[in-house]
N, C-alpha and C positions, 0 to 999 in steps of 0.2 A: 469213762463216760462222765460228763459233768453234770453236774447236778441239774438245771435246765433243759436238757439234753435229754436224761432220764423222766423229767416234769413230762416234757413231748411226750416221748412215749408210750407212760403212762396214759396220757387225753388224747392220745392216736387212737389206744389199745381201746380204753374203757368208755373215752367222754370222758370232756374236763370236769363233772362234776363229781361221775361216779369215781375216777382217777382220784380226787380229791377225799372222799368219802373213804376211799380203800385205804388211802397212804394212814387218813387220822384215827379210823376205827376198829378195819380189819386185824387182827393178831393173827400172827404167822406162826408157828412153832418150827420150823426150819431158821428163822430169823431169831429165837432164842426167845420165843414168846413176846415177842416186841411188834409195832406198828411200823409199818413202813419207816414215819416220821420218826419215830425212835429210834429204826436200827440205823437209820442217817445220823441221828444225832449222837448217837451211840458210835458213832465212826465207821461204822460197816461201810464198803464198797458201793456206790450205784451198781455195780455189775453183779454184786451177790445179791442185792436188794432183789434187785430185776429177773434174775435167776429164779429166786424165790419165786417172784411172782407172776412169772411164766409157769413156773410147774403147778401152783397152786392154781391156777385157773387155765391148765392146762392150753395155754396163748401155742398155736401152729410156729414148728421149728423156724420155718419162712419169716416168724416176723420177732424171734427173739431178738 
């Protein structure tokens, strides 16, 4: 998944703002205690990122 790609889905899921919010503030400890925008810039996968943060806010299988 490309990075934009994953942007969408995030502002599908949450709203572009809260999306935005989540990626720069939320800490993940599945993502190795890193922020969304970290564990991207950390190299991590869109798809693990996303992973994450389907299960973290328990997002319905239908719309992983």
């Amino acid at each position: 998944m490309r990075h934009t790609a994953f942007r969408q889905r995030m502002a599908e899921e949450f709203g572009r703002v809260r999306a935005e919010m989540l990626s720069q503030d939320h800490v993940f400890s599945t993502l190795g205690g890193r922020t969304v925008d970290q564990a991207l810039d950390a190299g991590l996968s869109t798809k693990e990122v996303w992973q994450a943060v389907c299960e973290a806010f328990e997002v319905p299988a239908e719309r992983r």
